[in-house]
C-alpha positions in Angstrom: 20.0 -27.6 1.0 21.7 -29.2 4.0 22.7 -25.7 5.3 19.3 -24.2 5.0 17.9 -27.2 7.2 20.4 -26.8 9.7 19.2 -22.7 9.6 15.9 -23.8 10.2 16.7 -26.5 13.1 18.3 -23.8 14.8 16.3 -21.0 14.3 13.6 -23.1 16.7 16.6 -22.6 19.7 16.6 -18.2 20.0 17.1 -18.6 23.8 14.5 -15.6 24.2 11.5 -17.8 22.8 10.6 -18.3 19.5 10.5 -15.7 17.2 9.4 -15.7 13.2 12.7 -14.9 10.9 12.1 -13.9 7.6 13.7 -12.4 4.8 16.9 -15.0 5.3 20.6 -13.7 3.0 23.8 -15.2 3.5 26.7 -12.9 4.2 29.7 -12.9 2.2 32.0 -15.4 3.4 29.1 -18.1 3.8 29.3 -18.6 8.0 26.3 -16.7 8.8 22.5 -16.1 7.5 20.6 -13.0 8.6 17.6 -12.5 8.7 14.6 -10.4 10.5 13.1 -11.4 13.5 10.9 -9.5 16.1 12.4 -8.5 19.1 12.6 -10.9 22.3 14.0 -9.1 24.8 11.7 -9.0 27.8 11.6 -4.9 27.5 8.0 -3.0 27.1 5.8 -4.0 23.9 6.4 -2.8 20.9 6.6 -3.5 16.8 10.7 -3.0 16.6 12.3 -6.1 14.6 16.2 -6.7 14.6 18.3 -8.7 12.3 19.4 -12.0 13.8 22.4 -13.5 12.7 22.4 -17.8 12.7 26.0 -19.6 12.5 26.4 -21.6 9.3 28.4 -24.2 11.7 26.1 -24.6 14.3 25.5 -22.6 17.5 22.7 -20.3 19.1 21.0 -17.1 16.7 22.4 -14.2 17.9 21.2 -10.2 17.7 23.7 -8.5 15.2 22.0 -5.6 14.9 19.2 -3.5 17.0 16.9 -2.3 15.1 14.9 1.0 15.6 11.7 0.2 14.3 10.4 -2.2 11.4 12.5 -3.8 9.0 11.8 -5.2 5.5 14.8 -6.2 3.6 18.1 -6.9 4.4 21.3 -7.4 2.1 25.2 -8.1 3.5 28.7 -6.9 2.0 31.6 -7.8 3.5 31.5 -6.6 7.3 28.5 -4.5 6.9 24.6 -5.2 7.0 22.4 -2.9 4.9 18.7 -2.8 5.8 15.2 -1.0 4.6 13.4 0.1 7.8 11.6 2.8 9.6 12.4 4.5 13.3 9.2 5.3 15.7 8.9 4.9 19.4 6.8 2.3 20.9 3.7 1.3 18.8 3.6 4.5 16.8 5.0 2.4 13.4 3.2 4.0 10.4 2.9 6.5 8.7 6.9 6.4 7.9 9.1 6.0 4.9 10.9 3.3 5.1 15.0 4.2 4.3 18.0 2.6 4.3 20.5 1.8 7.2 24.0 0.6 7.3 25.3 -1.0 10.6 28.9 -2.9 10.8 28.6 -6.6 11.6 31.1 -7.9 14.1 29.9 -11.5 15.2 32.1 -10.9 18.5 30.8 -7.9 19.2 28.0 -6.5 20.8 24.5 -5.9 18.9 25.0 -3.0 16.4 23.0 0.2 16.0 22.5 1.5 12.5 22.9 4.9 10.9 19.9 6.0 8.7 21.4 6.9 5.0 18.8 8.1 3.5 16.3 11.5 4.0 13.3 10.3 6.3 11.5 13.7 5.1 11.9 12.6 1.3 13.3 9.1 0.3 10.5 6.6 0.8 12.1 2.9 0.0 9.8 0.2 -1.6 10.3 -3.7 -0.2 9.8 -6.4 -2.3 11.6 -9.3 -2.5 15.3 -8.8 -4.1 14.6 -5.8 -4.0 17.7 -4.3 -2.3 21.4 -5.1 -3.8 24.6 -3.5 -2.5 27.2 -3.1 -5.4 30.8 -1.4 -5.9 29.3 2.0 -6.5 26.1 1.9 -4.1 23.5 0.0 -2.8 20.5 -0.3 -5.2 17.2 0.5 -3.8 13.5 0.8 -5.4 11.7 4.2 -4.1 8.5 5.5 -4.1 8.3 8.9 -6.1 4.9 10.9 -6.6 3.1 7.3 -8.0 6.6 5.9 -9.8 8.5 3.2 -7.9 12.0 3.9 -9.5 15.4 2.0 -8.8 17.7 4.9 -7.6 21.9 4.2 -6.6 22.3 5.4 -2.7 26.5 5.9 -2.1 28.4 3.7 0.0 29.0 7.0 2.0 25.4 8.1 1.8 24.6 10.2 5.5 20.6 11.4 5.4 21.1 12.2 1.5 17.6 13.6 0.2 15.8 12.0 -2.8 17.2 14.4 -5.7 21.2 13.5 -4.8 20.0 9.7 -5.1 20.9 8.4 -9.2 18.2 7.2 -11.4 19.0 3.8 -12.7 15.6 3.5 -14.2 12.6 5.3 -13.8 10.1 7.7 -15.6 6.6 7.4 -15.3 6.3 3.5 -14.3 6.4 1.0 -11.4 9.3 -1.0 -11.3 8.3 -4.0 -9.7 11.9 -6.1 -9.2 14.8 -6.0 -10.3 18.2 -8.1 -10.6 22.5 -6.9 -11.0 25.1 -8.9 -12.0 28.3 -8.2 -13.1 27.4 -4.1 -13.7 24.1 -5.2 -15.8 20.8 -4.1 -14.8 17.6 -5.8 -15.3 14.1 -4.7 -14.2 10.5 -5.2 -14.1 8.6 -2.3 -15.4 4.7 -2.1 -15.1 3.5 0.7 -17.2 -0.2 2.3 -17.6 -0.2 -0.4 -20.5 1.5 -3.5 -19.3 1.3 -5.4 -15.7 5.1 -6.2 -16.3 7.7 -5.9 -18.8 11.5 -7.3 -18.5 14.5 -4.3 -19.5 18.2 -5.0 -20.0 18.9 -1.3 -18.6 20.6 0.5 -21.1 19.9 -1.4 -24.3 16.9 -1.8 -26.3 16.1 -5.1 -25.1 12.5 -5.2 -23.7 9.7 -8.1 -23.7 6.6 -7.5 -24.8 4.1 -9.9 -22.5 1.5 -7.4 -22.7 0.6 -7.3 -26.2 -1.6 -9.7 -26.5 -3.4 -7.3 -23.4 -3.4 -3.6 -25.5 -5.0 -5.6 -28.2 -8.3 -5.6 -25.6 -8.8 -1.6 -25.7 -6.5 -0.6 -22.7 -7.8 3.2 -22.0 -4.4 5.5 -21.1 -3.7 7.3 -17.3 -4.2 10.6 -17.7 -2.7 12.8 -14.9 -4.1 15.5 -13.3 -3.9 17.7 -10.7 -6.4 19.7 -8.1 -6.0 21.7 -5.2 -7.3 21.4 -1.7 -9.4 24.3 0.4 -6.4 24.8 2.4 -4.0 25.6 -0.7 -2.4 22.0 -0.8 -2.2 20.0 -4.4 -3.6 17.1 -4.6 -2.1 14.7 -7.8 -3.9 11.7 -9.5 -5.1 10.3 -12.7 -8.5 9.9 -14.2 -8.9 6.9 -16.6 -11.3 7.9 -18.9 -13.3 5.5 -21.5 -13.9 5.7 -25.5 -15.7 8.2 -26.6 -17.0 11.8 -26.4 -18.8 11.2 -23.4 -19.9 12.8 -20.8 -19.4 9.3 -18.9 -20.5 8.6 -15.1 -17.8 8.5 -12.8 -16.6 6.4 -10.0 -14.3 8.3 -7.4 -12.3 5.2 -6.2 -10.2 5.1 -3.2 -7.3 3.3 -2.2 -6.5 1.7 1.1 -3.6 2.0 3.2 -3.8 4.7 4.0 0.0 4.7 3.7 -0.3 3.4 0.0 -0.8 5.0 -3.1 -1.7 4.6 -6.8 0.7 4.8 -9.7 1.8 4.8 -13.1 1.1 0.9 -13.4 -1.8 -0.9 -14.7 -4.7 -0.9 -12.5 -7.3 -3.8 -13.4 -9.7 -2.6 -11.4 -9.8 0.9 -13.5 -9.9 -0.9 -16.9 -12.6 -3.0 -15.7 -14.4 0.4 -15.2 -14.1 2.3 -17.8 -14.4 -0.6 -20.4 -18.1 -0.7 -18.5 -18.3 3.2 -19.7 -16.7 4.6 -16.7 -14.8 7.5 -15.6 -12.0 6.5 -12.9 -10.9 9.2 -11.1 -7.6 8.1 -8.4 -6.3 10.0 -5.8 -3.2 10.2 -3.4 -4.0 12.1 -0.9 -2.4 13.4 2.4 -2.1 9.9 4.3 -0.5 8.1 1.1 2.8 6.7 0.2 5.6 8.4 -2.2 5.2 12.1 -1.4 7.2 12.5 1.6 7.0 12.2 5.2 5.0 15.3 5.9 2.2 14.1 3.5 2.0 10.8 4.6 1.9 11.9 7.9 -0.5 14.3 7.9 -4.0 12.5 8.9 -2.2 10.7 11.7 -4.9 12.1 14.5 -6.6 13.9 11.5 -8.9 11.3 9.6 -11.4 12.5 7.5 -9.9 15.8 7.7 -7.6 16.7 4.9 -7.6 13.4 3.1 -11.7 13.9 2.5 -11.0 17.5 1.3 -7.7 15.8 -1.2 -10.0 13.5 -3.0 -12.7 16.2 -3.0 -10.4 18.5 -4.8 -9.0 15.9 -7.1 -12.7 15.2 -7.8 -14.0 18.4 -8.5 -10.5 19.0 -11.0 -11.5 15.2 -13.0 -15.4 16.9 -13.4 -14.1 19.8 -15.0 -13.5 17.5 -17.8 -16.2 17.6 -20.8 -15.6 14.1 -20.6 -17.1 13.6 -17.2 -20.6 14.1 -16.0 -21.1 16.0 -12.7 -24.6 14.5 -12.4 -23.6 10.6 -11.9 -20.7 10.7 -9.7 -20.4 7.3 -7.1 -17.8 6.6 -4.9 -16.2 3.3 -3.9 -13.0 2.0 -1.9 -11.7 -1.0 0.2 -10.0 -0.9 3.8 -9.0 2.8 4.5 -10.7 3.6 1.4 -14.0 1.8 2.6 -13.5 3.5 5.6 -13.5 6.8 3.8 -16.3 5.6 1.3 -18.5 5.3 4.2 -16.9 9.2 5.9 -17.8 10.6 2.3 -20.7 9.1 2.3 -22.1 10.3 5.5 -20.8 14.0 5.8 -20.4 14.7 1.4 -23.6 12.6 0.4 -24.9 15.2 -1.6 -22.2 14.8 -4.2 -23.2 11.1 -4.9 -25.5 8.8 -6.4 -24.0 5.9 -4.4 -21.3 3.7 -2.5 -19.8 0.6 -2.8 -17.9 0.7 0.8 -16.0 -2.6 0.9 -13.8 -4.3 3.8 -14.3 -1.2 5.7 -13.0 0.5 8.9 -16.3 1.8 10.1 -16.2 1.6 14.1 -12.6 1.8 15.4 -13.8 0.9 19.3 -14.5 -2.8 17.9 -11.5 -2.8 15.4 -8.9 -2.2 18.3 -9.9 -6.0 19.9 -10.8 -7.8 16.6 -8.4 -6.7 13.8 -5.1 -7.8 13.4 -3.5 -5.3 13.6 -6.0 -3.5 15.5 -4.3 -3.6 19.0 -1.6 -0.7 17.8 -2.6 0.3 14.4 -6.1 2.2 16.0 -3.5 4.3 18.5 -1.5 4.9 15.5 -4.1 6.9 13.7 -6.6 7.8 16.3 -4.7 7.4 19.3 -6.6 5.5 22.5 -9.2 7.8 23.7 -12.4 6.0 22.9 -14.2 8.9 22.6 -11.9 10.3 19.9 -12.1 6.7 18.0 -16.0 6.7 17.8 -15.5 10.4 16.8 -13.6 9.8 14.2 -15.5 6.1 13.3 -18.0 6.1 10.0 -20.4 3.8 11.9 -20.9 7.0 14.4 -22.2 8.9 11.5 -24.7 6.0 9.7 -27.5 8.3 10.4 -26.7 10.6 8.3 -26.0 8.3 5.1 -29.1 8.8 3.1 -27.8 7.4 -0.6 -27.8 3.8 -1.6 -24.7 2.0 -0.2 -23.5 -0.8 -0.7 -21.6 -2.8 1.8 -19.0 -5.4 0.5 -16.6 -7.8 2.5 -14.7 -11.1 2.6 -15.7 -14.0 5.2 -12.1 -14.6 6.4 -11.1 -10.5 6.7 -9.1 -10.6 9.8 -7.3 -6.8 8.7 -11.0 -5.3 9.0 -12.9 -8.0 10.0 -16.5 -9.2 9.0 -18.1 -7.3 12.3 -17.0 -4.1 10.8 -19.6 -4.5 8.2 -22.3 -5.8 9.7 -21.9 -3.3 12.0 -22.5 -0.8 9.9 -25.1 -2.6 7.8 -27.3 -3.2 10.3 -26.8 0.7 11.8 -28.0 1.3 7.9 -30.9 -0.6 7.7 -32.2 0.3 11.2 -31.7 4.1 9.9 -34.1 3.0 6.8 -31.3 3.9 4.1 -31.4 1.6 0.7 -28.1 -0.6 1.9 -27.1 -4.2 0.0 -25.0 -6.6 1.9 -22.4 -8.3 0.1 -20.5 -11.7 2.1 -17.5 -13.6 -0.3 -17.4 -16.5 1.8 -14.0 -18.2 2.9 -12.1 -14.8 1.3 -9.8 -12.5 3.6 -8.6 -9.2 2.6 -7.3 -9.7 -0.3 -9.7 -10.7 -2.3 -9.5 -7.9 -4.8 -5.9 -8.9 -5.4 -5.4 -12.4 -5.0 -8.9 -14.0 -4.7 -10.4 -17.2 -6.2 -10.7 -16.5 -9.6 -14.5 -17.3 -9.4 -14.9 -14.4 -6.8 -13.1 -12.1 -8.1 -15.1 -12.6 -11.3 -18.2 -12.5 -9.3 -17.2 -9.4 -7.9 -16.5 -7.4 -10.8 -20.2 -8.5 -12.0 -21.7 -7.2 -8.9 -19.9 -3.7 -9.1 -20.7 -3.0 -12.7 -24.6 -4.2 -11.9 -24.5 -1.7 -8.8 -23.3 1.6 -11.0 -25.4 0.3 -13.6 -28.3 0.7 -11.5 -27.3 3.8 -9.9 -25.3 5.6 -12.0 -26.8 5.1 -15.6 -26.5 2.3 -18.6 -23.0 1.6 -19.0 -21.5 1.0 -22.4 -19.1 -2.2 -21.6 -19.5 -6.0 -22.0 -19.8 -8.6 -19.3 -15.9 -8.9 -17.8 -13.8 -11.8 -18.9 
């Protein structure tokens, strides 16, 4: 404890300013902590971090190595630091996989520059806490894989080696959300279409079973399924579908990101659904996570181009189910998928009753000064042209929205903040279209996620009474 004090009295003394360090490991011999800090070095703006190295003893932080765009997690062997990051120029940061880097570490030597290890074009590293381990054989690694988050083995030698030369530890069709090595033994954390999280001994029978009290409540199964896009491109996602013969309303929903995706883990928000009599239909398309470089990169200057026509083909492949009616379709998604709610909305109306657009891009011009992130993640996509950003902004295009909508955000959103909807609200209402206003007061953007309780509650109510009303009697209970 009196070590990690003295880190964090000298951390204040970076003689380039002051700098946030996270993501703090020790190296192996105990004089040094590393951790991730943005850079300080005077040069032109831009989102590259390094990894700062702080003497146990005493002394200023020092730059071990340069970074070449973000980084997430670090881990140290024995004269080596190993880190998940991405390389971009300037403020162009995302869409990119994040891979793994090696660098030496020399505490009397210059900073270091790394050596990517991994294939940009098809290894795509998840970061989450622990979540990268360097061993005898390899350094283990969580990565993104088509909607599975598996824990693959990368070589100690490992030079831009591509996804299918990386070994499985433990995969399949699940999200493993941590895991932990010792001594050659393997433990995850599995989330499966069934359970939010289940604890595996790798390579015994030795599982928990939190979530059985949870299957016991009617949990309806992922069901994969695949479309195809005008231009030739497939499109992969699930539909959840509920009990019974059917053929049940569906809700197209969207996720945010873009660069994210959905998976093979338990998605409340889909059981919620379909319990209420509700066909879920999720997509990944072009702009998401897990399917390579190339996909993920593909809207960049492009939105609402290929990633419309994605979850349209996924759509149209879900409502060639018996199961699902073609006649009571909504759609509904928060932050790029609000944002593309509200694009649907306006240029596909025709294929839906109604929307439920929640903590929405809609008007990128405004989002640039009051977001976040808005200052570089507006170029990112749309680049700086303001006329190309109100091209390409929902709000442009409220005119044309002619089917009930529903416009949903949190107080405290400072990722899309609360201007973005009333924005877009009032453009609505001053068109004359039916349009609800929905405010959670002292939330922020994750309310969906991590919430008060009581909101999130409320919430669920208020999206079951909106398809209810728009899309048909629904077959579920009130949420619990």
């Amino acid at each position: 404890m009196e070590k990690l004090k003295e880190v964090v009295r000298i951390q204040s003394q970076l003689p380039d300013g002051t700098v946030d360090l996270d993501n703090p490991v020790w190296t192996p011999d105990g004089r040094h902590v590393l951790a991730v800090g943005a850079r300080q070095d005077g040069g032109p703006q831009n989102l590259h971090d390094d990894v700062y190295a702080v003497p146990a003893a005493g002394g200023e932080p020092f730059v071990a190595v340069r970074g070449v765009g973000m980084i997430s997690l670090i881990a140290a062997a024995e004269g080596r630091i190993y880190f998940l990051g991405s390389a971009f120029e300037g403020l162009a940061a995302r869409p990119l996989p994040d891979g793994l880097w090696v660098a030496a570490f020399d505490p009397a030597a210059e900073p270091q520059e790394p050596r990517l290890m991994t294939d940009p074009k098809t290894v795509d590293c998840e970061g989450v806490p622990g979540g990268l381990v360097v061993t005898g054989d390899g350094v283990l690694a969580l990565v993104r894989n088509r909607g599975a988050v598996e824990l693959r083995q990368i070589p100690l030698d490992a030079d831009r080696t591509p996804l299918d030369e990386l070994a499985v530890i433990a995969g399949g069709q699940v999200v493993i959300k941590a895991f932990a090595e010792d001594a050659g033994r393997v433990a995850v954390v599995v989330a499966t279409p069934e359970s939010a999280g289940e604890v595996v001994l790798v390579g015994t029978d030795i599982k928990t079973d939190f979530g059985a009290e949870l299957r016991e409540t009617g949990i309806r199964p992922l069901r994969e399924i695949h479309g195809t896009a005008p231009d030739g491109y497939p499109v992969h996602g699930w539909v959840v579908l509920p009990e019974g013969e059917g053929p049940h309303p569906v809700v197209l929903s969207i996720h945010g990101g873009p660069y994210m995706y959905y998976g093979w883990g338990l998605f409340d928000e889909a059981q919620v659904y379909a319990s209420a009599g509700y066909a879920v239909v999720l997509a990944n398309p072009r702009g998401s996570a897990g399917y390579g470089l190339d996909h993920g990169a593909a809207i960049v200057n492009a939105l609402g181009t290929v990633d419309a026509d994605d979850v349209l083909a996924l759509l149209d492949a879900a409502l060639e189910l018996p199961e699902c009616d073609a006649e009571r379709v909504g759609v509904m998604g928060g932050s790029y998928g609000g944002f593309m709610t509200s694009w649907l909305a306006a240029h596909h109306g025709h294929r839906f009753k109604a929307a439920w657009s929640e903590r929405a891009v809609n008007a990128w011009d405004s989002f640039v000064g009051s977001s976040d992130i808005g200052w570089w993640f507006a170029q990112t996509y749309c680049g700086a042209d303001p006329d190309v950003q109100r091209a390409v902004s929902p709000l442009t295009y409220a005119d044309k929205i002619a089917i009930p909508f529903a416009v949903v955000h949190s107080e405290q959103d400072w990722r899309c903040p609360l201007e973005q909807a009333q924005r877009m609200f009032v453009a609505l209402k001053t068109n004359g279209t039916e349009a609800e206003l929905l405010i959670f007061p002292g939330e922020g953007h994750e309310l969906t996620r991590s919430g008060r309780p009581v909101h999130r509650r409320q919430r669920f109510d208020a999206v079951l009474e909106w398809w209810g009303r728009h899309l048909g009697e629904s077959i579920g209970t009130e949420t619990t």
